[in-house]
C-alpha positions in Angstrom: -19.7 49.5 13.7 -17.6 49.2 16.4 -15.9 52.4 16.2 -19.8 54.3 16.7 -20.5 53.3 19.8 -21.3 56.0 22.4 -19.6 56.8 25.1 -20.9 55.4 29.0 -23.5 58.0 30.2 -21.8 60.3 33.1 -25.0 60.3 34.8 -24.8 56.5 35.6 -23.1 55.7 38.6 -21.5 52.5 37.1 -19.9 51.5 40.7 -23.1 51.2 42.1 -24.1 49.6 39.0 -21.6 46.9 39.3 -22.3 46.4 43.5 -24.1 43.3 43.4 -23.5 42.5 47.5 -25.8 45.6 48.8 -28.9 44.4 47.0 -28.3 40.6 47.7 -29.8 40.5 51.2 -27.0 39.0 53.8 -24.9 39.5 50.6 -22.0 39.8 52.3 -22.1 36.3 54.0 -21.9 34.6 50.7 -18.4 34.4 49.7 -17.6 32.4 53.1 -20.8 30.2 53.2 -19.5 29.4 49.0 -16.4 28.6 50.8 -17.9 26.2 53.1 -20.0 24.4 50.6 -17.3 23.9 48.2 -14.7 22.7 50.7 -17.5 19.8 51.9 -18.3 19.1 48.2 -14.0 18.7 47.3 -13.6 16.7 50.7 -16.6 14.5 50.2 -15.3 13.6 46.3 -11.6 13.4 47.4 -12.6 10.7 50.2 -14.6 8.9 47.7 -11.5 8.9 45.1 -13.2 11.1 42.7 -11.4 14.4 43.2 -7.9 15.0 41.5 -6.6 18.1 43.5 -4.1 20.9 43.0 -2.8 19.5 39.4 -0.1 21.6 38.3 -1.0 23.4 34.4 1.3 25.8 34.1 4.5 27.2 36.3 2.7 30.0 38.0 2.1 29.4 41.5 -1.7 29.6 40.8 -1.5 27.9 37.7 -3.2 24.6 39.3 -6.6 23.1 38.5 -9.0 20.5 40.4 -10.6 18.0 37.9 -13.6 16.4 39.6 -14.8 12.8 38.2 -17.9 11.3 37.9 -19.4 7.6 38.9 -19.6 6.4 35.7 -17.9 6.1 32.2 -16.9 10.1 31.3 -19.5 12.2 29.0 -17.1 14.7 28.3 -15.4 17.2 30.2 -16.9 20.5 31.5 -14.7 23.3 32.3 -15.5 26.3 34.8 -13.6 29.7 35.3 -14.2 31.6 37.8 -15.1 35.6 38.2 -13.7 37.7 40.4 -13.0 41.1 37.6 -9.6 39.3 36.5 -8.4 40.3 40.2 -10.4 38.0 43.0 -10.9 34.6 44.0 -9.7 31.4 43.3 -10.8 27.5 42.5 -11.6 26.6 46.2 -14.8 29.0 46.7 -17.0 27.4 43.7 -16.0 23.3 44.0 -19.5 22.8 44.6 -21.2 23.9 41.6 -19.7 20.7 39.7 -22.4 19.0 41.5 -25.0 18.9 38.5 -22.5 18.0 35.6 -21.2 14.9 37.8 -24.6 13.8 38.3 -24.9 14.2 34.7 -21.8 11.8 34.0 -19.1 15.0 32.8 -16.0 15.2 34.7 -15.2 19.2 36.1 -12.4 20.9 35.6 -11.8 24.1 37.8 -9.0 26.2 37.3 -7.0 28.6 39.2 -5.1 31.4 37.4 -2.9 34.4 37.7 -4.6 37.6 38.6 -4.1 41.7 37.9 -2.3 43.5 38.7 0.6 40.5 38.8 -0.7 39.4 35.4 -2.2 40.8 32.6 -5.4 39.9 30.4 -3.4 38.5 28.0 -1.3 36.4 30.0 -4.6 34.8 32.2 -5.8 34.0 28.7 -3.0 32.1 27.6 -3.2 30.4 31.0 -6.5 29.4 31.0 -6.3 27.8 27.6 -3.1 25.8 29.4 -5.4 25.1 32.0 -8.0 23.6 29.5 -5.6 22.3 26.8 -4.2 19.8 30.4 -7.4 19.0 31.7 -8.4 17.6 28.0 -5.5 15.4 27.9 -7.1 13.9 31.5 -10.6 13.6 30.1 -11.9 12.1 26.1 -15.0 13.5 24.6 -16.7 16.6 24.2 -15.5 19.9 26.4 -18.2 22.3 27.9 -16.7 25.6 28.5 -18.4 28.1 31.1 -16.8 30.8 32.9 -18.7 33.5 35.0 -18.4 37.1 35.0 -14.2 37.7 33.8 -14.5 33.9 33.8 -16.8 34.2 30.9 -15.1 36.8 29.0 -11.8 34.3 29.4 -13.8 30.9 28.0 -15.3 33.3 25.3 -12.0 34.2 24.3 -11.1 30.6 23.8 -13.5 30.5 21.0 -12.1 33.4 19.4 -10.6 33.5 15.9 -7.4 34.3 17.9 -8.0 31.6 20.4 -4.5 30.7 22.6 -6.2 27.0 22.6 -4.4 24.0 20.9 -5.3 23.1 18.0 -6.5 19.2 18.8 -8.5 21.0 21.7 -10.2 23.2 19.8 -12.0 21.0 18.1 -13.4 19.3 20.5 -15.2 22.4 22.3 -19.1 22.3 21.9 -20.4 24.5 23.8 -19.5 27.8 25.4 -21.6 29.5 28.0 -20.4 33.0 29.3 -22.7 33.6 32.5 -22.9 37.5 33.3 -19.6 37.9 31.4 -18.0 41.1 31.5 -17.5 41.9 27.6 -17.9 45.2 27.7 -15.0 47.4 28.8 -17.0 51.0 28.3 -18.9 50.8 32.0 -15.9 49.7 33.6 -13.6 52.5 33.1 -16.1 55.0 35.0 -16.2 52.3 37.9 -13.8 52.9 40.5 -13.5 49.5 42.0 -13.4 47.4 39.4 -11.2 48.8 36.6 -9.7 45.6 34.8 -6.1 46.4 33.6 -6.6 45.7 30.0 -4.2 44.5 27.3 -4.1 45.8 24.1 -3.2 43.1 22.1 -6.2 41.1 24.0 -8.3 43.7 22.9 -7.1 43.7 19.3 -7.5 39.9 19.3 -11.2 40.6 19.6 -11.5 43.4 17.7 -8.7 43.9 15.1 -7.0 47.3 14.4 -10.2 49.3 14.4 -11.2 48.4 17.7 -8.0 49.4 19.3 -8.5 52.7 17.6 -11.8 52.8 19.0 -10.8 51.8 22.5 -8.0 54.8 22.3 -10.9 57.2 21.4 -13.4 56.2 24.4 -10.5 56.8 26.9 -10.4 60.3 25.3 -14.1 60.6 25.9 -14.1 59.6 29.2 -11.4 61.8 30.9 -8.7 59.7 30.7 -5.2 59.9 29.1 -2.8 57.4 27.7 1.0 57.8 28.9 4.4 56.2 27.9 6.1 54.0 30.8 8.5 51.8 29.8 7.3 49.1 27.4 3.4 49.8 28.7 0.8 52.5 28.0 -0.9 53.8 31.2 -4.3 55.1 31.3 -4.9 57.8 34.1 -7.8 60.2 34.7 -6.9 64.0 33.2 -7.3 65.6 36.2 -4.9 63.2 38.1 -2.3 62.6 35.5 0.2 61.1 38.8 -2.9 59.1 40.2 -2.7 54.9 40.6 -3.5 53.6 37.0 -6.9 52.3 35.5 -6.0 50.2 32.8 -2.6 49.1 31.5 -1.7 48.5 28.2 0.9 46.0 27.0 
């Protein structure tokens, strides 16, 4: 089924479509009052002994996670990724939102991870499932998984037939909640500023063989063109076959 889906319409204008900021009013204050909110919520825990800070999940320099504790015995553990199209932010802008599942007796775990164009899709996977497989070994019981916007496509990916999770971790996830989670490659090829570099073998994780064959066949229909460089495949629109590249395929 996979394989009929229609191309994006041309007509939409997909950046505008993906522009949340201009119709947010004061939109563009947010990302530094979400700063300020989640550095009082970390310092308020950490003072009170119930923040563990910069753990170290991985060798990356970003691979580090804060695991926030509750007052009481642990619930379970809830884990959540953060957005940012595979390329923004980090751990410190959304410390705050682990505010509810304290109260609700759940330690929070909130990783940092490699970003594009350093890293590829693939790679952040396997990184957050490093990040989740350490925090589990911190916390017993059940594990909560939520991720927004790339941050739910990652946790989504964890529960995956092809899921880079352990084994003994994997059973323990029960739920998985992908908030506006950007699953969907089609509209972000025809957006300008936020074309994910996308890995193929991600892709045919999800999808299998047909898929991929699929995914080839929309960058047709959209203008673009695949092209040999080294080990990768390099997508570029046709009528700037030497312009920066859209999507990289390993």
């Amino acid at each position: 089924m996979i394989a009929n889906r229609p191309a994006p319409d041309p007509a939409v204008d997909w950046d505008d479509a993906y522009a949340n900021t201009p119709y947010i009013p004061q939109g563009s204050t947010y990302p530094a009052r979400w700063i300020e909110r989640a550095t009082a919520f970390r310092e308020a825990l950490t003072a009170a002994g119930k923040a563990r800070t910069d753990l170290a999940y991985g060798p990356a320099p970003r691979n580090r996670l804060d695991l926030f504790l509750p007052d009481a015995d642990c619930k379970g553990l809830v884990v959540f990724v953060h957005g940012g199209f595979w390329k923004a932010f980090d751990k410190s802008s959304w410390s705050h939102l682990a505010k509810g599942s304290i109260e609700s007796g759940y330690a929070v775990a909130m990783p940092s991870y490699s970003l594009c164009p350093e890293a590829r899709i693939s790679g952040i996977t396997r990184e957050i499932a490093g990040a989740i497989d350490h925090a589990a070994m911190q916390v017993p019981g059940d594990i909560l998984l939520c991720g927004h916007s790339a941050g739910g496509h990652l946790v989504t990916r964890m529960v995956c037939q092809a899921s880079p999770l352990g084994a003994a971790t994997a059973l323990r996830i029960a739920r998985t909640v992908s908030i506006s989670g950007l699953h969907d490659l089609q509209p972000l090829l025809r957006s300008g500023g936020k074309r994910p570099l996308v890995c193929l073998e991600s892709h045919r994780a999800f999808y299998g063989d047909s898929g991929v064959r699929w995914l080839q066949t929309l960058f047709d229909q959209s203008g673009y063109r695949l092209r040999r460089v080294n080990e990768h495949f390099v997508c570029t629109p046709e009528q700037a076959p030497q312009g920066p590249p859209v999507a990289l395929f390993a």
